[in-house]
Structures are given as C-alpha cells and as structure tokens.
C-alpha positions in Angstrom: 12.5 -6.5 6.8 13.2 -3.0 6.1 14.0 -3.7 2.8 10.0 -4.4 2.2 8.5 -1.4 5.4 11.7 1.1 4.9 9.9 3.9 7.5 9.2 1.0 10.4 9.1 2.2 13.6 8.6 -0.1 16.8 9.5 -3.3 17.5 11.2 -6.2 14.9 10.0 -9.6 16.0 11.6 -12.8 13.8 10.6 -15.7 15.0 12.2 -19.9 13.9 12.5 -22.9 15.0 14.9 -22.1 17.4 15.7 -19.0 18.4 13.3 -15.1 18.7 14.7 -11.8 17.5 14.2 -9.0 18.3 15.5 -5.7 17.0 14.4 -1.9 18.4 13.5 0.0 15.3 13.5 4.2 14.9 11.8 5.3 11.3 13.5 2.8 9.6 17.2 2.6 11.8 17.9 0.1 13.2 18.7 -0.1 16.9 18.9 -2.4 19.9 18.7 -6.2 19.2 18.8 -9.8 21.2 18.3 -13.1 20.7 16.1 -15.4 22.6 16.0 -19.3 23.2 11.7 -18.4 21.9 11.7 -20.4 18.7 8.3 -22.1 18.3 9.9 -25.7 18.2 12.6 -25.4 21.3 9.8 -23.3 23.1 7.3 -26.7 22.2 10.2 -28.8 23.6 11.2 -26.5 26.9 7.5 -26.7 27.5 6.6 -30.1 26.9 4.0 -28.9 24.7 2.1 -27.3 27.2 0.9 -23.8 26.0 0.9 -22.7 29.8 4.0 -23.5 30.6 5.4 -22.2 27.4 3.6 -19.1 27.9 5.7 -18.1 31.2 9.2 -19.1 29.9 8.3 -16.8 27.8 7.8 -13.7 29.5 10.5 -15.0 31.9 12.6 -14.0 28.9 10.8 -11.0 28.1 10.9 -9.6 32.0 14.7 -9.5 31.4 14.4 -7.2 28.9 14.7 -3.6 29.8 13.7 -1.8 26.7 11.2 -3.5 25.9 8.5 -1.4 27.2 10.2 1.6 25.1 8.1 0.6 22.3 4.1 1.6 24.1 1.8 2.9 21.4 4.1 1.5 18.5 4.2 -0.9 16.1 5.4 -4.5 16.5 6.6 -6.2 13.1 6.3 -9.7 12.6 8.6 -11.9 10.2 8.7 -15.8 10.2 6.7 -18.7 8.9 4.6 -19.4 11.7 3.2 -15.7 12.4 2.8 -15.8 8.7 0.2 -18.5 9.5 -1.3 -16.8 11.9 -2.3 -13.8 9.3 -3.4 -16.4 6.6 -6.0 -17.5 9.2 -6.5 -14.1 10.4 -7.4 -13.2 6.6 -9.7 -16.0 6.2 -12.1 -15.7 9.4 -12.5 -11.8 8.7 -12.7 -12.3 4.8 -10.4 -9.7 4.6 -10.2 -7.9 1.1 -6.3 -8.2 0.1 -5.0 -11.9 0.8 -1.7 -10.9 1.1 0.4 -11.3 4.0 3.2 -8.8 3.5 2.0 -5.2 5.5 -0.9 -7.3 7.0 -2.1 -5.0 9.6 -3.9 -5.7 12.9 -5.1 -4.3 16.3 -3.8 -5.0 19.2 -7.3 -6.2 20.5 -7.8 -8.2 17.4 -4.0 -9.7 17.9 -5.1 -10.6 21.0 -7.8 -12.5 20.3 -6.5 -13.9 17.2 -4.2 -15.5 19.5 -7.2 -16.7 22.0 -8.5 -18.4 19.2 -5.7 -20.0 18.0 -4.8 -21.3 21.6 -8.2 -22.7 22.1 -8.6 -24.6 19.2 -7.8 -28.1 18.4 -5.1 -29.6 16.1 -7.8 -30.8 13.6 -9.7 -27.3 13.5 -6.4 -25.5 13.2 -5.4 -28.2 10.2 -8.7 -26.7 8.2 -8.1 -22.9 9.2 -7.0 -21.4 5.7 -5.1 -24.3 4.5 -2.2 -24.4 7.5 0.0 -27.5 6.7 0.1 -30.3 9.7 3.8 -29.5 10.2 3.1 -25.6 11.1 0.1 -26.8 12.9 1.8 -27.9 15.5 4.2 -24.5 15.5 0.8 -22.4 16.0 -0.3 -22.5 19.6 3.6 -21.6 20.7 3.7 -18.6 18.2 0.5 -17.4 19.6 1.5 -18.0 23.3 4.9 -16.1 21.8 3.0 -12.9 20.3 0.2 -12.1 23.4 3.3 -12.0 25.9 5.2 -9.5 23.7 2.1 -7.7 23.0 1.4 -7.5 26.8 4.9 -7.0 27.8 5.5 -4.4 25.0 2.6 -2.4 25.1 2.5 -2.3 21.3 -0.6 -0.9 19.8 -0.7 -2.5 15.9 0.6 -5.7 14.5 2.3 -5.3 11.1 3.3 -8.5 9.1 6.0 -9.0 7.0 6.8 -11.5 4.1 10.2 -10.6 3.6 12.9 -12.1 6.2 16.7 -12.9 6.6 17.1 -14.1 2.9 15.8 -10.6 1.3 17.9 -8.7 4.3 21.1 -10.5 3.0 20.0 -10.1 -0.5 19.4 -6.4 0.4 23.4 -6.1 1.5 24.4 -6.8 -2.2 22.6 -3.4 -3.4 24.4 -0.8 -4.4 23.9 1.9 -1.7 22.5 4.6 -4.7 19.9 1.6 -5.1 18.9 0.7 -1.6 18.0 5.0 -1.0 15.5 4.8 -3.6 11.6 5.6 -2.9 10.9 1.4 -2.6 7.5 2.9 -4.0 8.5 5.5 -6.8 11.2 3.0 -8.1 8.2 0.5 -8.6 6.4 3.5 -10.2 8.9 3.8 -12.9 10.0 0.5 -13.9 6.4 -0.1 -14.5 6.2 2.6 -16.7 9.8 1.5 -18.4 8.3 -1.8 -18.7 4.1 -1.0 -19.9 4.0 3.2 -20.7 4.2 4.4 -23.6 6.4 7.6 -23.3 8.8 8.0 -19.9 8.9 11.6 -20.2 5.0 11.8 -20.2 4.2 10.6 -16.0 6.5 13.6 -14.7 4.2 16.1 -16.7 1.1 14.4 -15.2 2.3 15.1 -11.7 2.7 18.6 -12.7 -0.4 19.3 -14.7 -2.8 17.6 -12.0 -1.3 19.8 -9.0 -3.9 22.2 -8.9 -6.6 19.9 -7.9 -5.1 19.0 -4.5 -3.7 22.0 -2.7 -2.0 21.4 0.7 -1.6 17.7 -0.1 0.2 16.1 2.4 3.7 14.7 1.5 2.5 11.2 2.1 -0.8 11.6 -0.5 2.0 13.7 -3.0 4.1 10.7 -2.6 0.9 8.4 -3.7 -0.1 11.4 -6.5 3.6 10.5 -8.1 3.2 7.0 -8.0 0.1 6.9 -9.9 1.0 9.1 -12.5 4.5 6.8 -12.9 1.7 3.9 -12.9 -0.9 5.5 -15.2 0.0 4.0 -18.7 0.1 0.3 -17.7 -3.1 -1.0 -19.3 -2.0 0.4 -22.6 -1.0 -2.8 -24.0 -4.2 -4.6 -22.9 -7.0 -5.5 -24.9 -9.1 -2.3 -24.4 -12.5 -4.3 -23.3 -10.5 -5.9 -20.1 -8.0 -2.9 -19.7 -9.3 -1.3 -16.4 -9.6 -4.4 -14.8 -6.2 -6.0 -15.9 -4.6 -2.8 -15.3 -6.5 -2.3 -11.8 -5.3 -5.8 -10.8 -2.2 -5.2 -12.1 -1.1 -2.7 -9.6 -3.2 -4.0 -6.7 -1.2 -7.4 -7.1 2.1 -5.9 -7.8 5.6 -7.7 -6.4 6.6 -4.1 -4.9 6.4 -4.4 -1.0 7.5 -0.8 0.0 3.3 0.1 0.2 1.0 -0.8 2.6 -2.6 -2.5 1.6 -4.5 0.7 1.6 -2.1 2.5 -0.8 -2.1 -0.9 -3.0 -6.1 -0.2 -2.7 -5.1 3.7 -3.8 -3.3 3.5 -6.6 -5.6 0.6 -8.1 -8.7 2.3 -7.6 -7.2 5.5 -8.8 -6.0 3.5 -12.6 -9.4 1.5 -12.9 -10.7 4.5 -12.8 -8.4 6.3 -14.9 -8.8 3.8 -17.1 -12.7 4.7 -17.0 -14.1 1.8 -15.5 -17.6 1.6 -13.7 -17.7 3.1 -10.0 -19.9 0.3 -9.1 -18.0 -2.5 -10.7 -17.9 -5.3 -8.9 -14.2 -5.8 -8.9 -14.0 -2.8 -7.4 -15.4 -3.2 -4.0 -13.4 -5.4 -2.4 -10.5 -2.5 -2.2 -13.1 0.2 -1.2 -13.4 -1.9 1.9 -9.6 -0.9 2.6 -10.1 2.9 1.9 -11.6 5.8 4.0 -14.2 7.9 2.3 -12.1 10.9 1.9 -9.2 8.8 0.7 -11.0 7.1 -2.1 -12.5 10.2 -2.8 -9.0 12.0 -3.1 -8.2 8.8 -5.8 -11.7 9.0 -7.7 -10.9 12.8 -8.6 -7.2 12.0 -9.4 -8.0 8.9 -12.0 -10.9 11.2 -13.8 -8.3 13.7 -14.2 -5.5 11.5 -15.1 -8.5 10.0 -17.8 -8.7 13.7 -19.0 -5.1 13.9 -19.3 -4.6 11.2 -21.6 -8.1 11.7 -23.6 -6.3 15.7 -24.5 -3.0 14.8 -24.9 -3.7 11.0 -26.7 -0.5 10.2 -24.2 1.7 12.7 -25.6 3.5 15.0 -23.5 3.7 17.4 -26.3 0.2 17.8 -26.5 -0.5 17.7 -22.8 1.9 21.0 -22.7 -0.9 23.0 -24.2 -2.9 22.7 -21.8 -3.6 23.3 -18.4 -6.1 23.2 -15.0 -6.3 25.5 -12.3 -8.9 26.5 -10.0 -10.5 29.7 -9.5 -12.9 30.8 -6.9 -15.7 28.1 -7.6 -14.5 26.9 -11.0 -12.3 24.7 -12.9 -11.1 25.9 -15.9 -9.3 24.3 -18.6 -6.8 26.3 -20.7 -6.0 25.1 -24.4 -3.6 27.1 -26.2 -4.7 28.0 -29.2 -1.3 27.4 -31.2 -1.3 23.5 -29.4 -3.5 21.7 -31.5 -5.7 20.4 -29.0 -9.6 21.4 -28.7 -12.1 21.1 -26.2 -14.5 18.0 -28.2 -17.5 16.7 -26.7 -15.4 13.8 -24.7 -13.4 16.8 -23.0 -16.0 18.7 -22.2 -18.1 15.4 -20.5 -15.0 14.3 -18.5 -14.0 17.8 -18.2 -17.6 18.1 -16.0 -17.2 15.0 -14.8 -14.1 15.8 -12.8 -15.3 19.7 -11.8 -18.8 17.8 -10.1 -16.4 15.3 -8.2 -14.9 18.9 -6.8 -18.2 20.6 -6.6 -17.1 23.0 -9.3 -18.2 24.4 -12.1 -16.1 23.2 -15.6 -15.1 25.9 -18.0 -13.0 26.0 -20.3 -10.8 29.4 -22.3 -8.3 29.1 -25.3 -5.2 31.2 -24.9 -3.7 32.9 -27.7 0.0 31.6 -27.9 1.4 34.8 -27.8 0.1 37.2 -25.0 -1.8 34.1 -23.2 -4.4 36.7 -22.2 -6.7 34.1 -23.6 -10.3 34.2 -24.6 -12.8 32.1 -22.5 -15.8 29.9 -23.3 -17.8 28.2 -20.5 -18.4 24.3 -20.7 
C-alpha cells in the first residue's frame, strides 16, 4: 500500500476472505501490525450472516487491541476487494467527479453513513449499486459492519482507499532500493516527458523560469509546480485540434498512484490550460469540482505561464534562456535579451497580459542588451 500513498499516516486496514490486517503507520513507516479472524467471508460464517451478531465479534476483536485508539484524528487506509466496492458505490450515489478508487477519500461522517446504507439495503438493491457482482454482494454488509467498528473504535477522522494490495507490496520488494526512494510523483513526471516531450533538458528550465510567480510556495505546491513542468510537453504529439483535451485526460487518467485526486485534478487543469484550452470547457468542470478556489487558481496562472513559456521559446531551452519573469512592485515584466533572438510579438504580448491580469498586475516588458544587461524597457 505504501508503494501507491508513500507519506501515509494512520491506520492500514486489508481486509479478505479470511483474515483482517492491520498495520500502525507513521509518515509512511511502518509500525505495529496484527492479524484478525475479520475476513468478510469467515466473519459471514462466525455470524451466521447476521450483520448484528457479526458486528460485536467484531469489536470483541478490536477491544483487545491496545493501540488502536493511537490513531484519533488520523487517517484509516483501506485495501481489499470488498471496501473497494464500497467506494465504487460510494462514487456512484454522490456522482463523484474522478471514478477511481485508488486515494478515494471520505469523511468519517460520510464513512459512516456509507456503511448505514449499505447495511440497510437489500441483496437486490445492493446487486444494482454501481455494477457490484452477486459474489461481493454478499461480502458487503460484513465489510461495512467491519469498517463502522474500526472507525468508532479508532477514532479515525478520513477514509483513504487504496487499489494497490499484497501483490504490488511484494512486487515492491523486487525494486532496487535507489528505485523505491524516488518522488512516486516526479518519477511519473519524467518518464512522461522521456516518453511524449520533446527536449528533457527543457522541464528543469521551466521550473526555474516560472519561480518568480509564486513566492513562498509551500513545498507540497513546489512539488506539484515540478511535476507539471516534467508533464508540460505531453500533448505535443497530438493532433493540435484535440491536444488540450487528450493531453488534459492524459494526466488526469494517468497509471501513477503516488497523487491524490485533487493533485490529479491540479496537474490536468494546469496542462489543458497550458495547452490553451477554454476555461469554461466542458471537460473541464468535472475536476474543478475537486479543487479549492485558490488552488485552481494557483494552476490557472501556472499553465498560462507555462503557455507563455513554450509560445517564446517554441520548446527550446536555448531560446527560453533569453528570457526571463520577475515581479516588481505591481508589475510583471518580461526580459528578452536582445542578443537571444526572441521578440515580444503580438501572441507574447496577449498571453504576456493574460498571465499579469490573472496576478492583478500590470505586463511589461524590457529588452536587455547582452552585454551590461542594464536593459532598455518598453511597456506592453
């Protein structure tokens, strides 16, 4: 499970057929572990198939356990098929806006009654909830019964869902260890600008270059910044009518799993975007849903000036060296060295505008001689 939410912190829960474990996590270290007799099938059969009696063997089990209650106001991570279930029907009565199960996240109010309603519905209406097959139909009610006593017991405050499980953890083992302390995120970054960019050397100049526009940026939004500057050629290859959206659902629906949905919704928004696509667009909206105002803000400003970027330097880092943004007092200015062969057309100057009004600034540019760089300045 770490392998796919390296920094978890909280509470592992895996649940089978036939047996519950459970492992104390610490920012991604593993600590304390047990296993329990809580599988949904042996709890069905120790039960009867009675939901009430299943529901106090199982915190029975969970009284026993004195650390449990270490984990108040953490997270409790969920891996198995059956609480897989649980988030596909989860997904499908809220119409959530990312149907994917891995970093699912939930309240624990919402948990709760997620489990209510699964308890107090019937086999048929549990059959038609987002496509559950019969044979996990019948796994449901004990999962449920399963999660609200470790929720109450626990004291967790957020359910987190995982996709990955014991077959990615032993898979995880056969990594070199230079491999397996790689940014899960960064490493993405990279081989998909190996596999769809144009120019490797070009995304670590981006990160540079579009500094200035976010001062104190906090490590976790510097770590996104990277990302999407490593990400920010993928839609080269794509027919240029259909590029922002390919490239938008490119990264949204990526196989990485070291993100949670609303960085997926980040980093997408943030490429469409760079790749100049409408801010209204339809295809858009669903991730918006997933974002904060200031957030998608933060990635709106970022893909204009990534779309700047690429519009002065055609993708060339050679190019993109002659130039540079900084901030001063109420304005944005551009710098183009004089010697660099880049000029400030009409597309620089809209975007250039474009980008300084997102900022509430005013867009100017200056070209520097490329001697003294004392420069001589023009406003937009």
């Amino acid at each position: 499970m770490l392998c796919g939410i390296p920094e978890a912190d909280g509470l592992l829960a895996d649940i089978g057929g036939g047996s519950l474990e459970l492992v104390r996590l610490d920012a991604g270290r593993r600590g304390a572990a047990l296993t329990l007799p809580l599988g949904v099938i042996r709890l069905a059969e120790q039960s009867g198939g009675d939901p009430s009696t299943a529901r106090l063997i199982a915190e029975g089990a969970f009284r026993s356990i004195g650390w449990l209650n270490e984990v108040h106001d953490r997270d409790l991570y969920l891996v198995g098929g059956a609480w897989r279930a649980l988030a596909r029907i989860d997904m499908a009565r809220t119409d959530y806006s990312l149907r994917m199960v891995h970093h699912y996240e939930i309240g624990r109010d919402q948990a709760r009654e997620l489990c209510t309603r699964i308890l107090g519905a019937s086999s048929r209406e549990l059959a038609q909830m987002a496509g559950i097959s019969r044979r996990r139909v019948e796994d449901l009610p004990f999962a449920a019964v399963v999660l609200r006593r470790l929720l109450r017991m626990s004291g967790a405050r957020r359910v987190v869902f995982s996709a990955s499980g014991l077959r990615e953890g032993w898979l995880m083992r056969l990594v070199p260890p230079e491999v397996r302390a790689q940014d899960s995120l960064l490493a993405a970054g990279q081989d998909l600008a190996a596999l769809y960019g144009r120019d490797p050397t070009l995304p670590p100049a981006l990160l540079v270059w579009t500094a200035p526009l976010f001062p104190n940026e906090a490590p976790a939004m510097a770590r996104l910044r990277e990302a999407a500057c490593w990400m920010s050629d993928v839609g080269s290859h794509d027919h240029p009518e259909f590029r922002p959206e390919q490239a938008f659902l490119r990264i949204l629906r990526q196989p990485g799993i070291g993100l949670d949905h609303p960085a997926r919704a980040y980093l997408a928004l943030t490429i469409a975007l760079r790749y100049e696509a409408d801010a209204a667009a339809p295809f858009l909206t669903p991730v918006r849903r997933l974002l904060d105002p200031m957030t998608a803000k933060r990635a709106e400003i970022l893909g204009m000036a990534l779309r700047l970027a690429y519009t002065l330097s055609a993708g060339t880092p050679d190019l993109l060296a002659g130039t540079k943004l900084r901030v001063e007092g109420r304005r944005m200015v551009l710098s183009l060295h004089e010697d660099a062969g880049v000029f400030a057309g009409e597309a620089i100057v809209r975007r250039l505008t474009r980008l300084a009004q997102a900022l509430d600034l005013e867009a100017a540019t200056e070209t520097v001689d490329g001697g003294d760089r004392s420069g001589r300045k023009a406003v937009a």
